[in-house]
DRENSE-850395 format. One line per field, with one value per residue (C-alpha): residue number from 1; residue in one letter; x, y, z. Coordinates in steps of 0.25 Angstrom, whole numbers, padded with zeros to 4 digits. Each point is the difference from the previous one (the first is absolute). Layout:
resi	c(NUM,...) $
resn	c(a,...) $
xx	c(X,...) $
yy	c(Y,...) $
zz	c(Z,...) $
//
This chain:
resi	c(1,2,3,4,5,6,7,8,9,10,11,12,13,14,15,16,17,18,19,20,21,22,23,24,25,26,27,28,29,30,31,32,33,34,35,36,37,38,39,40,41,42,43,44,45,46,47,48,49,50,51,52,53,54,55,56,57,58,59,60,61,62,63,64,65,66,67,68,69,70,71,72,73,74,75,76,77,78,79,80,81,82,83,84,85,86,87,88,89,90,91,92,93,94,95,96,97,98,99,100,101,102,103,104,105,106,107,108,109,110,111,112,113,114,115,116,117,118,119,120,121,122,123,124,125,126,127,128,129,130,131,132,133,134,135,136,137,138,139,140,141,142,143,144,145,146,147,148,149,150,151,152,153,154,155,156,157,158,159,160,161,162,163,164,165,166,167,168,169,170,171,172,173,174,175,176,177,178,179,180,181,182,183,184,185,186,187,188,189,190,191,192,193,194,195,196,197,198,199,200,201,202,203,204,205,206,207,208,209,210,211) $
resn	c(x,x,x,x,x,x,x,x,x,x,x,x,x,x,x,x,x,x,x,x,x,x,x,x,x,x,x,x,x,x,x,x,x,x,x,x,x,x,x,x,x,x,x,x,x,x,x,x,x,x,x,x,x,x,x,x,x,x,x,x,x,x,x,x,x,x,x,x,x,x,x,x,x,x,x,x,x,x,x,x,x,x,x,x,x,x,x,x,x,x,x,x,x,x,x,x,x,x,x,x,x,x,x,x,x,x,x,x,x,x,x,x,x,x,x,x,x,x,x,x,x,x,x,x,x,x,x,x,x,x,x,x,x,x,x,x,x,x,x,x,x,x,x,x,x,x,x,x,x,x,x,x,x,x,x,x,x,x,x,x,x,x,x,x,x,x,x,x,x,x,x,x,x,x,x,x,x,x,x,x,x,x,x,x,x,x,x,x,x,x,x,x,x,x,x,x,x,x,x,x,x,x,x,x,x,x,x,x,x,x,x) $
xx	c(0500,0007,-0005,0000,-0010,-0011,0003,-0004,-0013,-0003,0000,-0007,-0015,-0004,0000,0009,0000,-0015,-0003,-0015,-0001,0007,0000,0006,0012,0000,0003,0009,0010,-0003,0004,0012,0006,-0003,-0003,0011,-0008,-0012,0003,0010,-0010,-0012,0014,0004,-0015,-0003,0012,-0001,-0017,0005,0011,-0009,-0011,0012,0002,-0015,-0013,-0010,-0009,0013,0007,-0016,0000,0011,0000,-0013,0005,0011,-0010,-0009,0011,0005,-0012,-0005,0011,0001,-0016,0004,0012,-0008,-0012,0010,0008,-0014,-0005,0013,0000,-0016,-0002,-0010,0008,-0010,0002,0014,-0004,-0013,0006,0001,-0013,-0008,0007,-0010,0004,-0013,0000,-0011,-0005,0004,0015,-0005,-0008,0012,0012,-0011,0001,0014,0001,-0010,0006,0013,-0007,-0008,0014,0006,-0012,0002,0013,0000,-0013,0009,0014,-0008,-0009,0012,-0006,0015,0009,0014,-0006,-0005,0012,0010,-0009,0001,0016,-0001,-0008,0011,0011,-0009,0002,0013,0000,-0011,0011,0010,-0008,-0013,-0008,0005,0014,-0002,-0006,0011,0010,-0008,0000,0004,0016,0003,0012,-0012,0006,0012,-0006,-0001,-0016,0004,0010,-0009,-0011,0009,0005,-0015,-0003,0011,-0006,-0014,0003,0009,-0014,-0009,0011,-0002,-0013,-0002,0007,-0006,-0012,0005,0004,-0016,-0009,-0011,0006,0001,-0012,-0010,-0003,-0009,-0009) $
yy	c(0276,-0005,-0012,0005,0009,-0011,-0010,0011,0004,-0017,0001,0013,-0003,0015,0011,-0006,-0014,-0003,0000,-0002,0005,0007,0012,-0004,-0008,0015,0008,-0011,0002,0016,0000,-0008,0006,-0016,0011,0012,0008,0000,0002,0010,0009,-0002,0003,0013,0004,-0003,0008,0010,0003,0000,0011,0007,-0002,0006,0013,0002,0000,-0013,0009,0005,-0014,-0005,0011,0000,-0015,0002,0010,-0008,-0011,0009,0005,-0013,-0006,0015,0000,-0014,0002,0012,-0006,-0011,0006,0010,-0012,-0008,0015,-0001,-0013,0002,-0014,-0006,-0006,0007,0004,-0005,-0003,-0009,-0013,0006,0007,-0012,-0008,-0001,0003,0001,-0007,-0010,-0003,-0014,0007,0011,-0010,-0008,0013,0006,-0013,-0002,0016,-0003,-0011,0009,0013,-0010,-0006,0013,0006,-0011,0002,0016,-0004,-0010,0010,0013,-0007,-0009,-0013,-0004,0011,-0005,0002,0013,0004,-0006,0010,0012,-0003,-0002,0015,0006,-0006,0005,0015,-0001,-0005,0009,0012,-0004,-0004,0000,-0011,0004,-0001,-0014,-0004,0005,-0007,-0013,-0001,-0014,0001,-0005,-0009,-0007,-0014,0002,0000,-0013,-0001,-0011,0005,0011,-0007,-0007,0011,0006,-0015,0002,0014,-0004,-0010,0008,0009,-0012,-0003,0012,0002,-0014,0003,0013,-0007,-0010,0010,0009,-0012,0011,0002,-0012,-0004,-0007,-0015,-0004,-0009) $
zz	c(0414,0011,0008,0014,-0006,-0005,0014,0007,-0007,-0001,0016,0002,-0004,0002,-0010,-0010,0004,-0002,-0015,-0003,-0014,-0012,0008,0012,-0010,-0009,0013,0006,-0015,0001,0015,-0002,-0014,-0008,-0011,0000,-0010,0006,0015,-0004,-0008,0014,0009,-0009,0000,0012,0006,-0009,0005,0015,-0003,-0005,0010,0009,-0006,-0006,0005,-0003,-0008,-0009,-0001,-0006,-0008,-0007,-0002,-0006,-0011,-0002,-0004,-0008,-0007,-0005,-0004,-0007,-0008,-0004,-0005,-0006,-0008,-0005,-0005,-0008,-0004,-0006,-0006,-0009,-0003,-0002,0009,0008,0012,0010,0012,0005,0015,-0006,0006,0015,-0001,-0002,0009,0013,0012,0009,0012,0002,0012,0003,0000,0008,0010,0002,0001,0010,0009,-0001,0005,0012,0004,0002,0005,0010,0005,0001,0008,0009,0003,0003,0010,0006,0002,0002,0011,0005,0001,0001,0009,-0007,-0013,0001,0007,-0014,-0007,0009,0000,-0017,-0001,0010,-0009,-0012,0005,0001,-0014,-0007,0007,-0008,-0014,-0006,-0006,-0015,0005,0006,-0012,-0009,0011,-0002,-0015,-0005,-0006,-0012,0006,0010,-0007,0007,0014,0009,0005,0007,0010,0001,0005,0009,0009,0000,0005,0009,0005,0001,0009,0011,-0002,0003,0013,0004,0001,0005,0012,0003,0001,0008,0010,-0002,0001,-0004,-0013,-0003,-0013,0004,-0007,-0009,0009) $
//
């Protein structure tokens, strides 16, 4: 994996940066190919279930995803109990293992997935009151210029599209993060000039200070 690639997830403390537990490492190897096995076959099946979202309905992708599972697990049932009728054993049922494995959900998990989701519907309500009712004029004007680009974009693709355009390569090790961020850096800042000189010119757009 190339070095560029961990320097820039070391100083970026946001969706890959932050590790707080065994999930946040998993998906941190997954996102950035650490195991080629295991984040080729989520790229491949991941890929493979947008395509065919794009040339199916939701209902026929479900579907068929749900035969092809059934038809797996059937036919694996089937051919064991044939194999232990033969051999005249008493293996059992062959999926025994899984079935007893409990996967209820008990309600300190739930307590504590339900905060962590109110917490983020609560921030998100918040900011939607804020742009939709302008509390900040230079805000909600970004948004009306992000929606106008939006259309523009959403003429050209839909959201599958996009999705299938933003899939993860498997050559992402080969990519420099770093000079990436820089030049979004560089970007974001003539953005921030910009607006700050707009303001400065419209005294009543400027945002007010906390007191």
């Amino acid at each position: 994996m190339s070095s560029c690639i961990n320097e820039w997830a070391a100083q970026n403390g946001g969706w890959v940066g932050k590790t707080s537990g065994w999930r946040d490492a998993f998906m941190h190897d997954l996102i950035f190919w650490r195991d080629v096995r295991r984040s080729g076959a989520v790229f491949a099946s991941s890929l493979l279930l947008l395509l065919s979202l794009a040339a199916f309905s939701v209902v026929s992708v479900v579907a068929y995803l749900v035969l092809a599972l059934l038809s797996v697990t059937i036919s694996f049932r089937v051919y064991k109990s044939v194999i232990q009728a033969v051999q005249k054993s008493e293996e059992g049922h062959p999926f025994r293992a899984y079935l007893e494995l409990d996967v209820t959900l008990s309600p300190e998990a739930f307590q504590s997935h339900a905060t962590a989701a109110m917490a983020h519907v609560n921030h998100v309500l918040r900011l939607l009151v804020r742009l939709f009712l302008v509390e900040d004029l230079v805000d909600s004007l970004k948004l009306a210029v992000a929606m106008w680009l939006m259309t523009y974009v959403g003429a050209v693709f839909n959201g599958i599209t996009l999705l299938i355009l933003g899939e993860t390569p498997p050559q992402i090790d080969k990519l420099c993060f770093v000079q990436i961020d820089h030049y979004v850096g560089i970007a974001r800042e003539q953005t921030k000039s910009l607006i700050a000189k707009v303001q400065a010119k419209l005294p009543g757009l400027a945002k007010k200070k906390p007191e």
